[in-house]
C-alpha positions as CSV (number, residue, x, y, z in Angstrom):
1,X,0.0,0.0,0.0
2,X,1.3,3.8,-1.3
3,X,2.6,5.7,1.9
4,X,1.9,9.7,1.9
5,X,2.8,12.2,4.6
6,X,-0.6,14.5,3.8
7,X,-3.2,13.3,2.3
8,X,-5.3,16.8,1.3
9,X,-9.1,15.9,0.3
10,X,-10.2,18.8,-1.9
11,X,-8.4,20.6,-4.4
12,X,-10.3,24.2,-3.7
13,X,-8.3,27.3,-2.2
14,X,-8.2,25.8,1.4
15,X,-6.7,22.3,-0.3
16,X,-4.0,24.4,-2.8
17,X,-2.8,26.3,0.2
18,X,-2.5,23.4,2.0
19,X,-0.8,21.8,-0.6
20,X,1.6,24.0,-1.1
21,X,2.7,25.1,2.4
22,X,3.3,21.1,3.4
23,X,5.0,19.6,0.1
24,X,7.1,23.1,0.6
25,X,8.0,21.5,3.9
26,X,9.5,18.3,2.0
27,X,6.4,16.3,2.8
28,X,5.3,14.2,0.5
29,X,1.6,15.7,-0.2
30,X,-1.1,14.6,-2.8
31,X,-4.2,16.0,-3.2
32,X,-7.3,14.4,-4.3
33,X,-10.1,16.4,-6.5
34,X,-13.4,15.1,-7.9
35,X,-12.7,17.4,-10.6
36,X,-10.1,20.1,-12.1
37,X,-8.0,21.9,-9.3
38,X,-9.6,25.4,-8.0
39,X,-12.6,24.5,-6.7
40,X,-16.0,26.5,-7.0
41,X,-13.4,29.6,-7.0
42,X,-12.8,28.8,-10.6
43,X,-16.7,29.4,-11.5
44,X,-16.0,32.7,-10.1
45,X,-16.2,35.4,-13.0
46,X,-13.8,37.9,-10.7
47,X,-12.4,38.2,-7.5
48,X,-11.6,41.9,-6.7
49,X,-10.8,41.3,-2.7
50,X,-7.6,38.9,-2.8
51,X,-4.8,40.7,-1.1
52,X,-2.0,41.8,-4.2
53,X,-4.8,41.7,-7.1
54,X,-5.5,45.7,-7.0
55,X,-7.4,45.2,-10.2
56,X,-8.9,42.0,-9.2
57,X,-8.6,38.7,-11.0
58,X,-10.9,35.7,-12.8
59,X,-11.7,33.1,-10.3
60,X,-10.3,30.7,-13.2
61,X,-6.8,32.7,-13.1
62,X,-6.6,32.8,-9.7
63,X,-7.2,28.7,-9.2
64,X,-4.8,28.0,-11.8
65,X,-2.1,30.2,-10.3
66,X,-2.7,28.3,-6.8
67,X,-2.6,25.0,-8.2
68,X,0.4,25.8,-10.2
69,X,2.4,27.0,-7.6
70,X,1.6,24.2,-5.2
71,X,3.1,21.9,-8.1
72,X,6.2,23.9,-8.3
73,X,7.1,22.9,-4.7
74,X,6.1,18.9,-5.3
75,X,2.6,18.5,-4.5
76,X,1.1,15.6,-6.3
77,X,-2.5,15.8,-7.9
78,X,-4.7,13.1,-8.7
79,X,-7.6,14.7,-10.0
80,X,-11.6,13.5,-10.8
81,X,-10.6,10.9,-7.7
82,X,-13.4,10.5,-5.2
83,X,-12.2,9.7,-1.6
84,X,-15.0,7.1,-0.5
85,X,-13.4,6.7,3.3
86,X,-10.8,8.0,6.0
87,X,-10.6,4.9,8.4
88,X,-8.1,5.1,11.3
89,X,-5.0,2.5,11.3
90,X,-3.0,3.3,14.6
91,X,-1.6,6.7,13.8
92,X,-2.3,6.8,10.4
93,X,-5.5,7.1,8.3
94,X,-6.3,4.3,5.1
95,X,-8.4,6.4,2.9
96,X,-9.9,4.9,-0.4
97,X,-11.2,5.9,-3.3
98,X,-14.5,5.1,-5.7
99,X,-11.8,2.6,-7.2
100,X,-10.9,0.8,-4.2
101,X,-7.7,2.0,-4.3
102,X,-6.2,2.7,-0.9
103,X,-3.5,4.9,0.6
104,X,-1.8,4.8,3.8
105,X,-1.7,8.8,5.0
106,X,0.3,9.6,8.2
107,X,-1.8,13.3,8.3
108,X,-5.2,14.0,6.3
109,X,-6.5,17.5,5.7
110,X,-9.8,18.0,4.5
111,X,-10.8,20.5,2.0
112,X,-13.8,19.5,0.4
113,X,-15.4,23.0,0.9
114,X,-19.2,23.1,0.3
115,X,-22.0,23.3,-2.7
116,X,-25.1,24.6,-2.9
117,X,-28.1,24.4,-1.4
118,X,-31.0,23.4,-2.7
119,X,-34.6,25.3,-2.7
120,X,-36.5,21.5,-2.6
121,X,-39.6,23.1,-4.4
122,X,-41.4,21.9,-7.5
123,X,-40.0,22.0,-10.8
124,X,-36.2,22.8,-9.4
125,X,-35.2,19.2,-10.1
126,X,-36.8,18.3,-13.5
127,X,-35.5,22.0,-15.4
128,X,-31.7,21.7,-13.4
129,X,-29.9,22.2,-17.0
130,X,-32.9,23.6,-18.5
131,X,-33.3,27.2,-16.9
132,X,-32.1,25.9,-13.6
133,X,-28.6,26.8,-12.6
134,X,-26.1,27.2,-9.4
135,X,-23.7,28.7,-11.8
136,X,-24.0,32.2,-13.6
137,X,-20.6,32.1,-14.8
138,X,-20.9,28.7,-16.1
139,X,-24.7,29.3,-18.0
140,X,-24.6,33.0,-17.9
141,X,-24.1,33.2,-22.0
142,X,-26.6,31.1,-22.4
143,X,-29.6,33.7,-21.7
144,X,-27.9,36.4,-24.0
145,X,-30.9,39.1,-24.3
146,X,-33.3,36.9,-22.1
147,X,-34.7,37.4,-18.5
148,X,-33.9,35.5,-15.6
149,X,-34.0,35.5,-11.7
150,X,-31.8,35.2,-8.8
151,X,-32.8,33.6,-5.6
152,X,-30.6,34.6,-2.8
153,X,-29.7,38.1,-0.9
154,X,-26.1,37.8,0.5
155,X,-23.3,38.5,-1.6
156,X,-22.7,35.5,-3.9
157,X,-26.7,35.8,-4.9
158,X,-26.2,39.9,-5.6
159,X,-22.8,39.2,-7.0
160,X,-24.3,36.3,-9.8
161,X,-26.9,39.0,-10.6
162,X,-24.5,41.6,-11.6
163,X,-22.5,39.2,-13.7
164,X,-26.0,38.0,-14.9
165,X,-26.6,41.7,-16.3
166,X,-23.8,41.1,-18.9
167,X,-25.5,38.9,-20.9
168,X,-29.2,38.9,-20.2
169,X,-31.9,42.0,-20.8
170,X,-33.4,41.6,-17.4
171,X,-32.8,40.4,-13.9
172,X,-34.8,39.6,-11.0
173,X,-33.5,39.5,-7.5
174,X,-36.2,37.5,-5.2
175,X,-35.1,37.6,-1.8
176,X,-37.7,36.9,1.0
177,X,-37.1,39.7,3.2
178,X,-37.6,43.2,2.3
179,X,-33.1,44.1,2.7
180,X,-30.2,42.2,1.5
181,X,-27.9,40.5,3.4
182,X,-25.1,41.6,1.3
183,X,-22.0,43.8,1.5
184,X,-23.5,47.4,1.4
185,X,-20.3,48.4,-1.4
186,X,-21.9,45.1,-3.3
187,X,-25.9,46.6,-2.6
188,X,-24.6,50.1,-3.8
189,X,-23.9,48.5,-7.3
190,X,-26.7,46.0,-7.4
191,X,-29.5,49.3,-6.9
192,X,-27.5,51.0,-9.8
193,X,-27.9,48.7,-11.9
194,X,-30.7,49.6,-14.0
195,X,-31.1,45.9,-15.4
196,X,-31.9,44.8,-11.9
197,X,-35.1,44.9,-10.4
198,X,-35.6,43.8,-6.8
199,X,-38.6,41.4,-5.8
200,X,-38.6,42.0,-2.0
201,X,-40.6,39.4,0.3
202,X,-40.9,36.9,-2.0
203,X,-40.4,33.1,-2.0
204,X,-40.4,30.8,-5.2
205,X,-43.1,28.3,-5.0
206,X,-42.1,26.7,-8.0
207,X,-40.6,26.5,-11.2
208,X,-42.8,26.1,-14.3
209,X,-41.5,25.3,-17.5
210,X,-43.0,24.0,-21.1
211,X,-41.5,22.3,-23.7
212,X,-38.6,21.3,-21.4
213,X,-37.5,24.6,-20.3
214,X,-38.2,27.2,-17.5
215,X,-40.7,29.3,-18.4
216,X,-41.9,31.0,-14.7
217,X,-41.8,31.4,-11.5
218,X,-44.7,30.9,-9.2
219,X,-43.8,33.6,-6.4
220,X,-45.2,33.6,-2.8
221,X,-45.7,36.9,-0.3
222,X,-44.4,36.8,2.7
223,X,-45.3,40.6,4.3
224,X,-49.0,39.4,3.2
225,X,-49.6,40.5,-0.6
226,X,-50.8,38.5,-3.3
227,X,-48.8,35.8,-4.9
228,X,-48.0,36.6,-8.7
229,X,-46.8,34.2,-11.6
230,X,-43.2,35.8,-12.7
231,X,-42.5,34.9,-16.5
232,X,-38.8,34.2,-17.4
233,X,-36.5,32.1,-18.9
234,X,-34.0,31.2,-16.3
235,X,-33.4,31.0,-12.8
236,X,-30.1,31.0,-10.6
237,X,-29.9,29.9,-6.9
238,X,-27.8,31.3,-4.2
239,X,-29.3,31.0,-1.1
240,X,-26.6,29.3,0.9
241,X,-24.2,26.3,1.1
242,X,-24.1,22.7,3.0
243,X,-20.9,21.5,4.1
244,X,-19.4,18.4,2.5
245,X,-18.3,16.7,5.2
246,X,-20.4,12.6,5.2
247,X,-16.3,11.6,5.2
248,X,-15.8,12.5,8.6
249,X,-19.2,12.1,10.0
250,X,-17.9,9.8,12.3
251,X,-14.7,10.4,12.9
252,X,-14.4,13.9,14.2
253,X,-17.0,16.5,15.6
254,X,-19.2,18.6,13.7
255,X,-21.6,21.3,14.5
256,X,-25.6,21.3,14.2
257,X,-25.1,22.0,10.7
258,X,-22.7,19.8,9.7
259,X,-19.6,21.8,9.5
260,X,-16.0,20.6,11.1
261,X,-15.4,22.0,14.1
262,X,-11.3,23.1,14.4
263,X,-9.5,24.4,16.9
264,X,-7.6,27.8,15.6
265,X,-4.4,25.8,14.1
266,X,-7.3,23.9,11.7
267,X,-7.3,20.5,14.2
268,X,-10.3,18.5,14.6
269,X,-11.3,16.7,17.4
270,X,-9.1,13.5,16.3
271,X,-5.6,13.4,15.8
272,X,-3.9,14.1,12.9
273,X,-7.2,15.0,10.8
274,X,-7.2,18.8,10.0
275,X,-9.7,20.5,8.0
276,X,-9.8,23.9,6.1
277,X,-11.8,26.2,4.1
278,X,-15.9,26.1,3.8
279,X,-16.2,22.5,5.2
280,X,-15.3,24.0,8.7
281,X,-17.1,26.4,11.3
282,X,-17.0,30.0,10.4
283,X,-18.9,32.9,9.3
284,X,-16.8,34.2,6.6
285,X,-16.1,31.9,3.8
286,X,-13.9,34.0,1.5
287,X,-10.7,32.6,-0.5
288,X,-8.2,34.2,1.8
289,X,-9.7,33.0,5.0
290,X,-9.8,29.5,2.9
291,X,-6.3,30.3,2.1
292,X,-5.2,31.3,5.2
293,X,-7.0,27.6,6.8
294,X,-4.9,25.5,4.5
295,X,-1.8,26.9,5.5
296,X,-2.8,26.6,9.6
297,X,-3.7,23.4,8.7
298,X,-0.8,22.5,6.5
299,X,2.2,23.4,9.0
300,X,0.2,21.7,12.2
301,X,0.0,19.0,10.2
302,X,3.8,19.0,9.3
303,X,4.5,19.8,13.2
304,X,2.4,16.4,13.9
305,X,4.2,14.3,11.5
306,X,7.5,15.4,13.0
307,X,6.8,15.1,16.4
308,X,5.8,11.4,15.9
309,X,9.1,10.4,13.9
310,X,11.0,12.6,16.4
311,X,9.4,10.3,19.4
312,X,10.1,6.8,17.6
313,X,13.6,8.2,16.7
């Protein structure tokens, strides 16, 4: 069985950092990724808050420089592998993936980050891919001079519905209280934007569609007005995230909504598991706070490794 030093689970921000911070520490680091290195910050259109980016940068750029950079130093990438288990052996961790293939890790930090929730209201299942979308940057182009809705009112849902205004002729912002939740600088933008018009107090009911695509919204009051039927083409979904952490469900604690609970240096309640980015407790999930997780993570982790060789030495 393959011997690692780190094992990082999630190849987002949080797991790059990580990744780079321990393999530049001479351990011998992979990462595993369901997919292409980045994480949902590669989805991202632009990121103007990342310390040394004055100008900001694509999400896409900025993943790609991460990833690159954690390669220079000797991390090893296996991507679109699927970590299926992290069972203790003694002081190491066998983790397996959707191939059976196993790996004895001495550390494991996991990076897995978080995806979207859903709304769980008719229709949202059966148009997903035809109107439905978590992804404005990834579907934006396709409603080019159409009209389509954002559910959400933090600061990824008003962020999408700027992008959103690039392509199509209208967009609606639904949000079910009558004030966003986002970053005032971000609201400043969103109310000048004459493309954006704001549905305050409203809930989505659910999605109607013909032919095989979206073609409404039935929307419900919630300050006591009539409901109304909202005609569109496409609708987007921000309206919060749910941790992805069923690997260590078991293993380590988690809080009542299913985030990793750390201590500040990224330790979970076992030893030698770490965890880092959107999969753990914490209010702001932001790249650099990601960032900043995987490197806490990745140098208690290194510490850990050390201290164990130094006691059998």
């Amino acid at each position: 069985m393959e011997t690692i030093d780190i094992a990082v689970i999630g190849g987002g921000p949080a797991g790059l950092t990580a990744a780079l911070y321990a393999a530049r520490a001479r351990a011998k680091t992979v990462v595993f990724e369901t997919a292409l290195p980045g994480g949902q910050i590669i989805t991202t259109d632009w990121v103007e808050n990342y310390p040394a980016f004055p100008q900001g940068v694509s999400g896409a750029e900025l993943g790609e420089l991460m990833h690159r950079q954690a390669e220079q130093f000797g991390a090893e990438f296996r991507t679109f592998a699927s970590i299926e288990s992290i069972v203790p052996q003694d002081l190491d961790f066998v983790i397996t993936d959707s191939e059976g293939q196993a790996a004895l890790a001495r550390s494991v930090i996991l990076a897995t980050g978080a995806v979207p929730k859903r709304l769980g209201i008719p229709g949202e299942a059966e148009y997903t891919g035809r109107g439905v979308s978590w992804c404005a940057t990834c579907d934006g182009a396709l409603f080019r001079g159409k009209t389509v809705a954002v559910a959400g009112g933090g600061d990824a849902a008003v962020e999408e519905a700027l992008f959103l205004t690039k392509f199509a002729e209208k967009v609606y912002l639904i949000h079910r209280r009558d004030e966003l939740r986002a970053t005032k600088c971000i609201q400043e933008r969103c109310f000048d934007n004459e493309r954006i018009e704001m549905k305050w107090s409203r809930v989505i009911r659910e999605v109607k569609g013909e032919g095989g695509k979206v073609v409404g919204l039935d929307l419900g009051a919630t300050n006591g007005e009539a409901d109304e039927f909202l005609p569109l083409d496409g609708l987007f979904i921000f309206v919060g995230v749910e941790p992805k952490s069923a690997l260590v469900a078991g293993l380590c604690d988690l809080d009542e909504s299913g985030y990793v609970k750390i201590d500040p240096n990224g330790l979970t309640s076992y030893p030698g598991l770490y965890a880092a980015g959107d999969v753990t407790v914490g209010d702001l999930k932001q790249v650099v706070t990601a960032a900043a997780g995987g490197a806490a993570a990745a140098f208690e982790a290194v510490r850990y490794i050390d201290d164990r060789l130094c006691s059998i030495g």
